[in-house]
VMD Tcl script that draws the C-alpha trace (Angstrom):
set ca {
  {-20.94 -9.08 19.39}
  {-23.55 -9.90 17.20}
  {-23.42 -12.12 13.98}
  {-23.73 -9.30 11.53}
  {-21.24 -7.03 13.11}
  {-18.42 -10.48 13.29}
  {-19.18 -11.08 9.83}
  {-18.57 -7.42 8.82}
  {-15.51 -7.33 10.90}
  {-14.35 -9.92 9.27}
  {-15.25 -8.96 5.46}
  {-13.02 -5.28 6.80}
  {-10.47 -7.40 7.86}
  {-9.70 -9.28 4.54}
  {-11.05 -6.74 2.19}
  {-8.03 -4.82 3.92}
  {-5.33 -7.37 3.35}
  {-6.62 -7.54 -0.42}
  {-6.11 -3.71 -0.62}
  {-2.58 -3.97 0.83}
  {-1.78 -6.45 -1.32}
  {-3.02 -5.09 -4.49}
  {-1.17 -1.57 -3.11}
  {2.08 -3.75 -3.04}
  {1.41 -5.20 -6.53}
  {0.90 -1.69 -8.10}
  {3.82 -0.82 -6.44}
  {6.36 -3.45 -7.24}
  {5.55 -2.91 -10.92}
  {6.24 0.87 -11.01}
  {9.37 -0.22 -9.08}
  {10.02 -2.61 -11.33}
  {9.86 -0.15 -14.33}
  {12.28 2.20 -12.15}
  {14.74 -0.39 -11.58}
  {14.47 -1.20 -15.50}
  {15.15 2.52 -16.08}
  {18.06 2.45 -13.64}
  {19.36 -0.80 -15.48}
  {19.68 0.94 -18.51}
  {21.83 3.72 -17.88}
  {20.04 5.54 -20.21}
  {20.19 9.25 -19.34}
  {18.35 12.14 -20.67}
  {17.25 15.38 -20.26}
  {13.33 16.06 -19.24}
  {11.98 19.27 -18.37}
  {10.74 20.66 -15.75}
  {6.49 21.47 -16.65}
  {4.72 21.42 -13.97}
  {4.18 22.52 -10.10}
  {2.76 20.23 -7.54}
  {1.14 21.62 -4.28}
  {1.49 20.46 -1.17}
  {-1.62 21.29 0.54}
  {-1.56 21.87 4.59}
  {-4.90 21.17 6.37}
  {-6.60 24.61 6.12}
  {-5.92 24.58 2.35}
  {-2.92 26.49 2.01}
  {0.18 25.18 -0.32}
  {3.10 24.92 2.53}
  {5.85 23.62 -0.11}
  {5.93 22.52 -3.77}
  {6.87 20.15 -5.79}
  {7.76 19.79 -9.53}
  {6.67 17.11 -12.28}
  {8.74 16.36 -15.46}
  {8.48 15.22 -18.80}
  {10.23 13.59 -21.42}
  {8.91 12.38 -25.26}
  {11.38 9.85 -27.32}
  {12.39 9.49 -30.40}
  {9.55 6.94 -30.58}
  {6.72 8.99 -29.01}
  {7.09 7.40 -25.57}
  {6.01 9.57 -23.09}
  {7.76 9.85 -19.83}
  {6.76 11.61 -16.79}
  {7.26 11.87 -13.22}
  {7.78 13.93 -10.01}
  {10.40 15.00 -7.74}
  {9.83 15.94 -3.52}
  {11.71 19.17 -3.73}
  {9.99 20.47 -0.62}
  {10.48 24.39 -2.53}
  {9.05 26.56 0.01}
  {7.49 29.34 -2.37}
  {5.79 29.14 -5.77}
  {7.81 31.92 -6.90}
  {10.97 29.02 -6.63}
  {9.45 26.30 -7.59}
  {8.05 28.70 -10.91}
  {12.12 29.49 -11.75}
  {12.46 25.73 -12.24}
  {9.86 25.73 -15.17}
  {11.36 24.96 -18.29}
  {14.45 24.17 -17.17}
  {16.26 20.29 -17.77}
  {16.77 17.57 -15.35}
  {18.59 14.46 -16.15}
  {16.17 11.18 -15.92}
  {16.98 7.54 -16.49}
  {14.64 6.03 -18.69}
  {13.60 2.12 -19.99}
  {12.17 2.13 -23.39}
  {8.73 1.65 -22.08}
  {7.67 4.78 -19.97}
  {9.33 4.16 -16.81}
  {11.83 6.69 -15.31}
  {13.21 7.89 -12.76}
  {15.40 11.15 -11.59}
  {18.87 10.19 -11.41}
  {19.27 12.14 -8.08}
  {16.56 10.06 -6.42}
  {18.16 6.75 -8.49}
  {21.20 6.55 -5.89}
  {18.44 6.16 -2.83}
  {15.92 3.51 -4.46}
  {14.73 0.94 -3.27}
  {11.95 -1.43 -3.57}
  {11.31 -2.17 -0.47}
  {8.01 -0.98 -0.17}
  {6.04 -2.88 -2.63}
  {7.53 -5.86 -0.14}
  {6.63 -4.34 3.09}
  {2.85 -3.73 1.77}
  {2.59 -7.04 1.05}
  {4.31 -8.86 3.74}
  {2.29 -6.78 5.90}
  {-1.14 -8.00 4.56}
  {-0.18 -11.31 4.45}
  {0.85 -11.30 8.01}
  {-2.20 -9.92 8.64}
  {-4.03 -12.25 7.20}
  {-2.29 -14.91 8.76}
  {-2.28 -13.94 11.96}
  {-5.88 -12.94 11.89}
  {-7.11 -16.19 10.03}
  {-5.26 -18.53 13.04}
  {-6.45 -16.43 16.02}
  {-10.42 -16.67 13.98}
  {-9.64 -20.57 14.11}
  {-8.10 -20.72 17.37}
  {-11.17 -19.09 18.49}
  {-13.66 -20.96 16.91}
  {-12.23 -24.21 18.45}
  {-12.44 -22.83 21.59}
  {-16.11 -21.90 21.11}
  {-17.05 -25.13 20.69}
  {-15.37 -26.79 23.59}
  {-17.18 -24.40 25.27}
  {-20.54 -24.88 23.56}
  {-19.80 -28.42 23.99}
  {-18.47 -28.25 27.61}
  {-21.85 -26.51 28.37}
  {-23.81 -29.20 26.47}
  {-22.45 -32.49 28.55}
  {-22.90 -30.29 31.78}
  {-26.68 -29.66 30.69}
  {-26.49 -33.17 29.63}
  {-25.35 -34.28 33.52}
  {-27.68 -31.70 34.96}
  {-30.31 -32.90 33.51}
  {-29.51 -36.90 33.99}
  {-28.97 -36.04 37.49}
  {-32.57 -33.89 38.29}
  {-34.26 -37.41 35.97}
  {-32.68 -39.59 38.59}
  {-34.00 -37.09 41.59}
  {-37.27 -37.29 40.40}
  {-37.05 -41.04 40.48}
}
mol new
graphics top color blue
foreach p $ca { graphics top sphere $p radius 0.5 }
foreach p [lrange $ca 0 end-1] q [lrange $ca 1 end] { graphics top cylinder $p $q radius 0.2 }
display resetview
């Protein structure tokens, strides 16, 4: 492999553990602001205002979902979505204006209190865990290799080294 394609591998390989970890970071705050909302026990009513698609491969809606919103006494806006998997627009359009009761924080963080009972925040955790093993893992086997290189390169040097002691003494 050359030395432009190792050094690109390896720019791939962390810029990928960065992303991971700066996935898991974005996601443990929203989390965060969930679990805040959950902590609460504030509940309210949002409405249902909007439909979200969920496109197949040849570009073709194959179920829906629906977003909410809520605005505060105070102006603070809160929205979200739900994975209602509604398998016709026609459904997911009777849902429109109707009320769905959200936990909220103060600060613009909700949740729905149907999906409350199944959070988690596991996978701001698991993003990050999994870079850092990553990088880890990948940084010691890039050493581990290295030192082996030059052993070799080294190994390769004092046999030159001999060979060429030993054809001096030959020629003698």
């Amino acid at each position: 492999m050359s030395k432009v394609k190792f050094i690109l591998l390896n720019i791939f390989i962390y810029v990928f553990c960065a992303f991971l970890c700066v996935l898991g970071v974005v996601h443990y705050f929203d989390d965060y602001g969930k679990a805040d909302a959950i902590r609460s026990g504030v509940i309210v009513q949002a409405e249902w205002i909007g439909i979200l698609p969920n496109m197949h491969k040849g570009g073709t809606p194959t179920t829906y979902d629906l977003g909410y919103e809520y605005v505060d006494e105070n102006g603070v806006i809160y929205r979200g979505e739900c994975s209602l998997r509604l398998r016709s627009y026609e459904e997911a359009k009777s849902y429109i204006g109707k009320k769905v009761d959200i936990y909220i924080d103060g600060k613009g963080h909700s949740i729905l209190v149907s999906e409350a009972e199944d959070f988690n925040q596991n996978t701001a955790w698991i993003l990050m865990g999994l870079a850092i093993g990553i990088f880890v893992c990948y940084t010691v086997a890039l050493t581990i290799w290295g030192i082996l290189q030059r052993r070799k390169k080294r190994s390769l040097d004092e046999d030159m080294s001999t060979q060429l002691s030993t054809e001096q003494s030959d020629i003698k």
